[in-house]
C-alpha positions as CSV (number, residue, x, y, z in Angstrom):
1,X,0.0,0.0,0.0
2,X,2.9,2.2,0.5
3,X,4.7,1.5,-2.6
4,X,0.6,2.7,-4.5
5,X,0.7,6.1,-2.3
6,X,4.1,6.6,-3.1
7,X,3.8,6.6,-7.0
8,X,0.8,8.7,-6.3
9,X,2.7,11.2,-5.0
10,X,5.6,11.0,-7.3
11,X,2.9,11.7,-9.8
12,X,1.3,14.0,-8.0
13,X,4.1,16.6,-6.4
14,X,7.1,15.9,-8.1
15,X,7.0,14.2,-11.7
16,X,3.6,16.6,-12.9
17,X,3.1,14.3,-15.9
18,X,0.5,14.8,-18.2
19,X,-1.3,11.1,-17.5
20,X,-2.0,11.8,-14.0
21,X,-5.4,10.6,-14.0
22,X,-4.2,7.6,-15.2
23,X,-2.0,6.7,-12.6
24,X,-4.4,8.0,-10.0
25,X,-6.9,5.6,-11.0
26,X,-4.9,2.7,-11.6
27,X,-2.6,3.4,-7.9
28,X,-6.0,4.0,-6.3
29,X,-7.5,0.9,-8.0
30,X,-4.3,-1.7,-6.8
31,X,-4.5,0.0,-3.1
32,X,-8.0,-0.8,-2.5
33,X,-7.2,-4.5,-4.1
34,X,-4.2,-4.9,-1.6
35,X,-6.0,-3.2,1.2
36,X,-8.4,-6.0,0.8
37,X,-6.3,-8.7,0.4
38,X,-4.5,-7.2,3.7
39,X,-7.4,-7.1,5.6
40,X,-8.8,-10.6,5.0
41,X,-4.9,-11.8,5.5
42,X,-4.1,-14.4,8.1
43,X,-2.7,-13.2,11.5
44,X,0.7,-14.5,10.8
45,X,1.1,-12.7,7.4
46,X,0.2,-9.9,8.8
47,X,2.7,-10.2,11.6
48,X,5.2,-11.2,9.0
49,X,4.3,-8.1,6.6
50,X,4.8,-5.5,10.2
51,X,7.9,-7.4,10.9
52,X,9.4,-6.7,7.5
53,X,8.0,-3.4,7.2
54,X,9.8,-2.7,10.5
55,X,13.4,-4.1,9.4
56,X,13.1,-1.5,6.4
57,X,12.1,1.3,8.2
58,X,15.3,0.2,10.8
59,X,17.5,0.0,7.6
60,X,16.2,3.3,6.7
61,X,17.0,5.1,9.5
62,X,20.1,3.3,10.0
63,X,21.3,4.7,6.8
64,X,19.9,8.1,7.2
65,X,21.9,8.5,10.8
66,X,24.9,7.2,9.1
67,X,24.5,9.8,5.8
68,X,24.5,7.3,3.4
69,X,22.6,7.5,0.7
70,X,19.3,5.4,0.0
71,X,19.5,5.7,-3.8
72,X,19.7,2.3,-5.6
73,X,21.4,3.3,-8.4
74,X,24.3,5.9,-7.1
75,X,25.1,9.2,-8.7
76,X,27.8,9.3,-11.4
């Protein structure tokens, strides 16, 4: 659900791409799929999915303390 808001907001804010509506419909369309899938999930996927999102969100700030950069492909 994360990774649908997020291209909704590169959309949105930062790309201003003449297709928004587009990718508004079809980000908002996979959330609400997912959001349903994650809802009717079993207790231990769901713990699983927190505990995952958690380690990244560690990794993240780990980098972020140490000023690395969180690019995946680095600047040339």
């Amino acid at each position: 659900m994360l990774l649908y808001t997020a291209v909704v907001s590169h959309f949105m804010i930062e790309h201003h791409g003449g297709r928004l509506g587009v990718h508004l419909l079809s980000q908002t369309v996979g959330f609400v799929i997912i959001g349903y899938v994650l809802l009717n999930a079993d207790v231990h996927a769901k713990v699983g999915g927190s505990v995952w999102l958690a380690i990244g969100v560690l990794i993240l700030i780990v980098f972020r303390v140490a000023r690395r950069s969180t690019e995946l492909v680095p600047e040339s």
